[in-house]
ZALUMTI-554125 format. One record per residue: residue in three letters; x negated, y negated, z of N, C-alpha, C, O in turn. Coordinates in Angstrom, 2 decimals, padded with zeros to 5 digits, m for minus. Example, Ala and Ser with C-alpha at 12.3 -4.5 7.8 and 13.67 -1.06 7.14 Angstrom:
BEGIN
- ALA m013.19 005.69 007.80 m012.30 004.50 007.80 m013.20 003.30 007.80 m014.24 003.32 008.46
- SER m012.85 002.25 007.08 m013.67 001.06 007.14 m012.90 m000.03 007.87 m013.41 m001.14 008.04
This chain:
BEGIN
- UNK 002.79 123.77 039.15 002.99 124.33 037.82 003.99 123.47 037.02 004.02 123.34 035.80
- UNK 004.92 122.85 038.06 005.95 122.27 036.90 005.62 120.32 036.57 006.27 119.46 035.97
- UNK 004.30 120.29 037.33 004.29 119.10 037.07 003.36 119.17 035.75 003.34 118.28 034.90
- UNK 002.52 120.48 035.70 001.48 120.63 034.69 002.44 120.80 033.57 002.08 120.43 032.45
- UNK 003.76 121.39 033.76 004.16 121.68 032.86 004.66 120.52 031.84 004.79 120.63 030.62
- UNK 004.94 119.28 032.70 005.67 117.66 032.09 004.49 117.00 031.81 004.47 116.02 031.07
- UNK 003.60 117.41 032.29 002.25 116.23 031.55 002.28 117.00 030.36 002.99 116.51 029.48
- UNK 001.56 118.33 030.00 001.53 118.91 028.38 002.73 118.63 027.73 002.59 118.60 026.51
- UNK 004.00 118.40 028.17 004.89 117.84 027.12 005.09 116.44 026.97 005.90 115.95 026.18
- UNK 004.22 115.71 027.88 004.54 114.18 027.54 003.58 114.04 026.74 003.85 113.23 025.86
- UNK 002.32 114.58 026.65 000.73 114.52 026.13 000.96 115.48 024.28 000.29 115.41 023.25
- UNK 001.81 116.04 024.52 002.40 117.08 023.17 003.22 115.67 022.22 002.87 115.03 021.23
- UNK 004.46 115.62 023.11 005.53 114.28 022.36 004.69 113.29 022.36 004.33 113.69 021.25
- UNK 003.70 111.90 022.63 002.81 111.13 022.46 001.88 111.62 020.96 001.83 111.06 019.87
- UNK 001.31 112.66 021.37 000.18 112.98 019.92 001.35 113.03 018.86 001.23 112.26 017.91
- UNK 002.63 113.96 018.92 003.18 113.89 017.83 003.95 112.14 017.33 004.33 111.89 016.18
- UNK 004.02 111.43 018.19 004.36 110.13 017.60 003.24 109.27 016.82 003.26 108.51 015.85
- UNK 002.09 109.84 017.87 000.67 109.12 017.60 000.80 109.38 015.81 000.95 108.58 014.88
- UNK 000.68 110.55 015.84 000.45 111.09 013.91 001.62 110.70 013.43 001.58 110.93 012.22
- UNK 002.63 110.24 013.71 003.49 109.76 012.40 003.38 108.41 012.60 003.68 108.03 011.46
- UNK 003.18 107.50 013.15 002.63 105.94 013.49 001.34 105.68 012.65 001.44 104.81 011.79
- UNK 000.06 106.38 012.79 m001.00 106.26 012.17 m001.60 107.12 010.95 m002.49 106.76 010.18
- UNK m000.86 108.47 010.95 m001.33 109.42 010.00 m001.24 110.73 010.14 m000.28 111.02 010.85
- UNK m001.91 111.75 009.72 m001.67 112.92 009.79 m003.01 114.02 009.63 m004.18 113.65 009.49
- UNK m002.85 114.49 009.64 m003.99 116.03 009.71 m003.56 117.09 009.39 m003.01 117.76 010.27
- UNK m003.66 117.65 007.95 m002.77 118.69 007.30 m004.29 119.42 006.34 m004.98 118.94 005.44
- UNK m004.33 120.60 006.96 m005.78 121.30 006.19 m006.91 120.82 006.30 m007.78 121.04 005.46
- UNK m007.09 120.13 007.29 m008.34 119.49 007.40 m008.69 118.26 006.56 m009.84 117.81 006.53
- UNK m007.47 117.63 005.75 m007.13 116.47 005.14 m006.87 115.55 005.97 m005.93 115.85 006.71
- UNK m007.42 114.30 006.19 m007.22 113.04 007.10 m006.33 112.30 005.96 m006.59 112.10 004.77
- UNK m005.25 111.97 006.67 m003.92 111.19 005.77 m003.78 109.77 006.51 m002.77 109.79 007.21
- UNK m004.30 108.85 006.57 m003.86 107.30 007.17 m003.35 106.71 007.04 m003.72 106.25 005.96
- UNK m002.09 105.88 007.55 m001.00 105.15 007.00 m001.33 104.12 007.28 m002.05 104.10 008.28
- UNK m001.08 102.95 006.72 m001.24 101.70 006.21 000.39 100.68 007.04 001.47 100.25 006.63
- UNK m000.17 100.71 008.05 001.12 100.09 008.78 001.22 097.82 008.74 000.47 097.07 009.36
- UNK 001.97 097.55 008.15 002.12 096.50 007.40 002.26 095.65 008.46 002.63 096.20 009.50
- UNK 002.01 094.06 008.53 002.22 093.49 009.51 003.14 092.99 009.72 004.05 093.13 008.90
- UNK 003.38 092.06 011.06 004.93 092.29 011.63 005.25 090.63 011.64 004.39 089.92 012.16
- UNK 006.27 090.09 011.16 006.22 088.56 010.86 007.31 088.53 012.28 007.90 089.53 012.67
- UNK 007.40 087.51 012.76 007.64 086.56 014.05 009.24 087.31 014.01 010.08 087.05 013.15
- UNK 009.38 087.99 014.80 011.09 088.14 014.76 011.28 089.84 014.96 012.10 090.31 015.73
- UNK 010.50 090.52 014.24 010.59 091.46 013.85 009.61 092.44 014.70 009.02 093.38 014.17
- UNK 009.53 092.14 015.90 008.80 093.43 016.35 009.47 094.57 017.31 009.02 095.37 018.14
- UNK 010.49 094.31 016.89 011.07 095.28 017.63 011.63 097.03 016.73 012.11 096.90 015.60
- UNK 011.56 098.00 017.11 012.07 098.90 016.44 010.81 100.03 015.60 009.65 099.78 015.95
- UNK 010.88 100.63 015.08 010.18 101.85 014.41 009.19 101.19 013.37 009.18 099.96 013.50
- UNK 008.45 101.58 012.50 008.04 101.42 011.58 008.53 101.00 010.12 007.87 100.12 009.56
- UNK 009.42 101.45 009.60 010.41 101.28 008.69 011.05 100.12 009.02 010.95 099.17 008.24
- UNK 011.57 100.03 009.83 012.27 098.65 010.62 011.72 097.13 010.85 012.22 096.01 010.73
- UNK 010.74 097.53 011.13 009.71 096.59 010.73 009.81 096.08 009.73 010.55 095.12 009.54
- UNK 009.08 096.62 008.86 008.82 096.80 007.15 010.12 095.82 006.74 010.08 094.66 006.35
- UNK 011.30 096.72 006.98 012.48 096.41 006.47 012.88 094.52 006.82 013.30 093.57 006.15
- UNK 012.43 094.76 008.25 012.74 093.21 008.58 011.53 092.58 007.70 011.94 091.83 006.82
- UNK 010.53 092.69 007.73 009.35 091.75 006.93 009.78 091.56 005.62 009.58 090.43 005.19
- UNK 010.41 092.46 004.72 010.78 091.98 003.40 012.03 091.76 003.40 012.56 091.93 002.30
- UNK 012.85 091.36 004.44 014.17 090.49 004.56 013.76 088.90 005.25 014.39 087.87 005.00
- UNK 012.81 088.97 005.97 011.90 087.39 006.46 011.03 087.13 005.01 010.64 085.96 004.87
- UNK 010.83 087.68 004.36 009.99 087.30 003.21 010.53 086.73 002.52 010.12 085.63 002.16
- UNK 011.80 087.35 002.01 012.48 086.86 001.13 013.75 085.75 001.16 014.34 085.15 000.26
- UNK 013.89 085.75 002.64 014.66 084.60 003.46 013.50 083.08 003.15 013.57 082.02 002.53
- UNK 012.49 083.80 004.02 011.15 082.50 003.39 011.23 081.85 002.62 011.50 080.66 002.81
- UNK 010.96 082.48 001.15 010.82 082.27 m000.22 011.92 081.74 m000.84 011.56 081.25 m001.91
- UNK 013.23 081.61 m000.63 014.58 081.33 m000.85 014.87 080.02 m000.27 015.49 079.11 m000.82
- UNK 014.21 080.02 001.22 014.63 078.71 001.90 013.49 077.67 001.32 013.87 076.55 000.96
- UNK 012.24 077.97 001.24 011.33 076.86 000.97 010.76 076.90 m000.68 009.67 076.55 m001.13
- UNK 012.13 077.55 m001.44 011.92 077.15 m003.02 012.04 075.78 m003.43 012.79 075.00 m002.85
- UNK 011.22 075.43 m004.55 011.35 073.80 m004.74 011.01 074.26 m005.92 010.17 075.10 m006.22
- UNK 012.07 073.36 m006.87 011.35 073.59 m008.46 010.61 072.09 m008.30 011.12 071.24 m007.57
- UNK 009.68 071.90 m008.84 009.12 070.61 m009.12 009.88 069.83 m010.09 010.53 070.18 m011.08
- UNK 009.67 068.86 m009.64 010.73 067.89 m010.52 010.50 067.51 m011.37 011.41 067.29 m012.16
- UNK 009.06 067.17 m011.74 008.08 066.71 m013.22 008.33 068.06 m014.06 008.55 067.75 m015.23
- UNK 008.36 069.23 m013.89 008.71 070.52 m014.26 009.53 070.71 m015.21 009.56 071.14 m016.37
- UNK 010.48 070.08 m014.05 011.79 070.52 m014.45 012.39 069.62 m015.37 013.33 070.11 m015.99
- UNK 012.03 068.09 m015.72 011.91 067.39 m016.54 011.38 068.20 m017.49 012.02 068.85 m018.32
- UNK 010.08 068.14 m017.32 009.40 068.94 m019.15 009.78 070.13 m019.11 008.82 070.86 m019.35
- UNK 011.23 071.01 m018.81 012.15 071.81 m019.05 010.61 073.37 m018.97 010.50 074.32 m019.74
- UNK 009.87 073.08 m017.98 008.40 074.17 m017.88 009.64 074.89 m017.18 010.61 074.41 m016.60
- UNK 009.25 076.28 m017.45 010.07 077.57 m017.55 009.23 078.15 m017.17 008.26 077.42 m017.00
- UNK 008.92 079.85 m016.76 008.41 080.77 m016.89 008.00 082.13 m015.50 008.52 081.92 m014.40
- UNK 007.45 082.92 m015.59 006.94 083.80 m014.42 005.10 083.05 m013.73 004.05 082.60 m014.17
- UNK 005.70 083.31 m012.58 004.36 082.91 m011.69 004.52 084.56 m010.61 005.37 085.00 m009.82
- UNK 003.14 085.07 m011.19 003.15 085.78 m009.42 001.77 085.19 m008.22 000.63 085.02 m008.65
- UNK 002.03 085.00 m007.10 001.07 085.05 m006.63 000.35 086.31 m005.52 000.84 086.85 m004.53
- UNK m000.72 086.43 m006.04 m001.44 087.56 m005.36 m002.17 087.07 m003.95 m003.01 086.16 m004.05
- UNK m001.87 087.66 m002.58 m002.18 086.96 m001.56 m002.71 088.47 m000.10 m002.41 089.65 000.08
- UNK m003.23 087.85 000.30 m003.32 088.90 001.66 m003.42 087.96 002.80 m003.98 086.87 002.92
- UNK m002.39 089.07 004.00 m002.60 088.64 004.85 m003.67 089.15 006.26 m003.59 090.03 007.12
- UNK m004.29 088.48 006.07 m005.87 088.86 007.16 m005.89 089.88 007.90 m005.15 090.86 007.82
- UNK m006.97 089.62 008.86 m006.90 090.36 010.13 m006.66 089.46 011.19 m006.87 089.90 012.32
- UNK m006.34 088.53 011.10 m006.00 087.52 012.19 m004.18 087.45 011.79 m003.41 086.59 012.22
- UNK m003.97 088.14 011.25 m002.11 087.50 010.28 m001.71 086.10 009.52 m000.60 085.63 009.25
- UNK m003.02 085.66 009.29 m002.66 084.65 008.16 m003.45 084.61 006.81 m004.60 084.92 006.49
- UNK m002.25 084.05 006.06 m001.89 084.00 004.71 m003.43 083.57 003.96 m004.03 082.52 004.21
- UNK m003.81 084.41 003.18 m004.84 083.78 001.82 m004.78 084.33 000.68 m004.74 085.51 000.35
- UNK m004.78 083.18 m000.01 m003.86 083.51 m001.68 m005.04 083.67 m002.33 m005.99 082.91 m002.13
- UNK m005.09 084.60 m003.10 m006.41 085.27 m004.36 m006.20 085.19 m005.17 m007.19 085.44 m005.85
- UNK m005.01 084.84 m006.01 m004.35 084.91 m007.19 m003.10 084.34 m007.68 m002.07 084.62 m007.08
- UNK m003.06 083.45 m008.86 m001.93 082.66 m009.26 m001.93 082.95 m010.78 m002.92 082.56 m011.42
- UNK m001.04 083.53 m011.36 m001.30 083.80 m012.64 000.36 083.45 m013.20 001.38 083.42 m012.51
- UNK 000.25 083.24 m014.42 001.66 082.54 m015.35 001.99 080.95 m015.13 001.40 080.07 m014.51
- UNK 003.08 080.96 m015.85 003.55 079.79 m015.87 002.21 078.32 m016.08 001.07 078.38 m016.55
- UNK 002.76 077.45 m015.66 002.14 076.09 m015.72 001.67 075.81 m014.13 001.96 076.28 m013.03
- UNK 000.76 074.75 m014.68 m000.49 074.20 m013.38 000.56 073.55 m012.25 000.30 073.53 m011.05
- UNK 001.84 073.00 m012.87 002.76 072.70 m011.18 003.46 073.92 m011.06 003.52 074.32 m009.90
- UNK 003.99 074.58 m011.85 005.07 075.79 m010.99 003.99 076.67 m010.78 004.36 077.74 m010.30
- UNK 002.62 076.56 m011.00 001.44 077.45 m010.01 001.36 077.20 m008.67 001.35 077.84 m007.62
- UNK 001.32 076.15 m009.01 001.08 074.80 m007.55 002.32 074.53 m006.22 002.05 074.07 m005.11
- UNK 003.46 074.89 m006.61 004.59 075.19 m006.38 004.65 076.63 m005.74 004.70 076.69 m004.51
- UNK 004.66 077.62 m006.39 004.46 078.72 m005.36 003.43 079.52 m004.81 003.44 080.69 m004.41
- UNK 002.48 078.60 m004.87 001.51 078.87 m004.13 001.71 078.08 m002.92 001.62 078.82 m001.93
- UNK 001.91 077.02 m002.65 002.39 076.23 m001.74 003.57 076.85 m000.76 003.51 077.06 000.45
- UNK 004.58 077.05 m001.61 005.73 078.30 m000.89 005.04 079.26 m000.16 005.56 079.45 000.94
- UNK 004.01 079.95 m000.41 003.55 081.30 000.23 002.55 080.88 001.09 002.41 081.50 002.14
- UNK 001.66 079.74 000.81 000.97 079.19 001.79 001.84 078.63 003.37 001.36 078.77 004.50
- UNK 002.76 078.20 003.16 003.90 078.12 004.62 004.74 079.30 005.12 005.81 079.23 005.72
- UNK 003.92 080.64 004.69 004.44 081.88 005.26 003.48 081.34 006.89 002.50 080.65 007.20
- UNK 004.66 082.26 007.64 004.07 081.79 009.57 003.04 083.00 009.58 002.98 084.01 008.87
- UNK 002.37 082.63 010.48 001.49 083.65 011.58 001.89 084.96 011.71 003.01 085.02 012.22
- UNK 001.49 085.84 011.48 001.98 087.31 011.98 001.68 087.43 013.51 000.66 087.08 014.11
- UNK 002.67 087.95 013.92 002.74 088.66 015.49 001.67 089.16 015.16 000.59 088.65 015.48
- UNK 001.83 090.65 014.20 000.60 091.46 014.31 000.04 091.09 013.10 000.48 090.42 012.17
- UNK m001.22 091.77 013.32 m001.84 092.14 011.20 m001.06 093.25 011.16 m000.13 093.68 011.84
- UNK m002.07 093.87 009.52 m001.73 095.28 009.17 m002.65 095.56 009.82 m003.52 094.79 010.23
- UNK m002.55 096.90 010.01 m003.22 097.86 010.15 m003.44 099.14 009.82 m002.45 099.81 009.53
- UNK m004.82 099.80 009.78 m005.25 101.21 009.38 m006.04 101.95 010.30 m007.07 101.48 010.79
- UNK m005.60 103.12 010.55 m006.30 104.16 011.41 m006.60 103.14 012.85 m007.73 102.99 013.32
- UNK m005.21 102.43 013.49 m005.51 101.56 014.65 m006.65 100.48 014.87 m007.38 100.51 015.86
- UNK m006.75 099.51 013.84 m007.56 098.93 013.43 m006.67 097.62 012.57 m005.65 097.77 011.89
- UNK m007.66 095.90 012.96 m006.29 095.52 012.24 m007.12 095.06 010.85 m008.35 094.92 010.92
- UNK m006.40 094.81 009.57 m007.11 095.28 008.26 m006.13 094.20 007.54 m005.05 093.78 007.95
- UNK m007.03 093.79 005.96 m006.41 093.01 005.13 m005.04 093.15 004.35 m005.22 092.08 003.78
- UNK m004.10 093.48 003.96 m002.77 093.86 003.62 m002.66 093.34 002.48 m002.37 092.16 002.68
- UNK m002.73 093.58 001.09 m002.63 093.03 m000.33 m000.85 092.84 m000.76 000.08 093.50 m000.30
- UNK m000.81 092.20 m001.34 000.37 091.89 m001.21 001.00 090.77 m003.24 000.16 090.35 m004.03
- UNK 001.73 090.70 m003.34 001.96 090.23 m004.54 003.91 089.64 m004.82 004.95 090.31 m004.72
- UNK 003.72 088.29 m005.13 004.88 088.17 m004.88 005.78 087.66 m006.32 005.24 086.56 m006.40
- UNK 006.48 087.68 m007.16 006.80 086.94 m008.45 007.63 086.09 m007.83 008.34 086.29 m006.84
- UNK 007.44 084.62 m008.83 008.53 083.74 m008.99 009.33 083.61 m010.13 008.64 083.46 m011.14
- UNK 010.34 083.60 m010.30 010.83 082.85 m011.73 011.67 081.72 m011.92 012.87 081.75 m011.66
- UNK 010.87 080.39 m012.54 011.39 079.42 m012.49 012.08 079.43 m014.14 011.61 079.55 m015.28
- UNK 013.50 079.23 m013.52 014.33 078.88 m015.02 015.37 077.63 m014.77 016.07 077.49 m013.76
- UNK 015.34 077.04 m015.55 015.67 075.94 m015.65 017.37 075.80 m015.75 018.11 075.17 m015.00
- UNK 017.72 076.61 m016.95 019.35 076.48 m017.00 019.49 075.75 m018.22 020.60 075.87 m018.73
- UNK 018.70 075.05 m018.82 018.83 073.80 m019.76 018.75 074.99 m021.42 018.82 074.49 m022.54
């Protein structure tokens, strides 16, 4: 009896982690969470934690491998670039979208986001690994 009794509570605590990891079931409403992928460093810890480390590696990324172009920055080219990108189901990077600015500070951070690394994991949905949309701004200002 008391061993039946530690399996239904290990099998009870498991389902309830299961549904806050992947989703939920409230009224017969299927709720799926969209769990983001995990960049090289960062797999340790909860969900949030994750997350939290991926947009502190993102933005460490993007900071370390900024380059204003130098022809650019000569013709004093200024302005906003975002690029629109997902990362696969394999965890690498493909850019869908470059919009603002000029044809080198396009070229420029698109290049930046193209040398994002490999994901440990993808994203994933409903335990499944899935495309992750994603969008990043640059702003190149000159100072001049």
């Amino acid at each position: 009896m008391k061993n039946l009794l530690i399996a239904v509570c290990i099998l009870f605590s498991t389902t309830i982690f299961a549904q806050e990891e992947w989703g939920d079931v409230n009224k017969n409403e299927v709720t799926l969470k969209e769990i983001g992928p995990v960049w090289p460093g960062c797999e340790k810890g909860n969900v949030a934690e994750r997350d939290n480390c991926f947009n502190q590696k993102l933005t460490a990324h993007i900071s370390k491998n900024f380059k204003y172009p130098a022809d650019a920055y000569k013709r004093n080219e200024q302005g906003k670039v975002t690029v629109e990108f997902v990362i696969n189901e394999k965890g690498l990077v493909e850019v869908t979208k470059v919009t603002g600015g000029t044809k080198s500070l396009q070229e420029e951070a698109k290049r930046n986001i193209m040398a994002i690394p490999k994901m440990v994991k993808p994203g994933m949905m409903a335990g499944k690994p899935r495309k992750i949309k994603m969008a990043v701004p640059f702003n190149f200002k000159t100072g001049k």
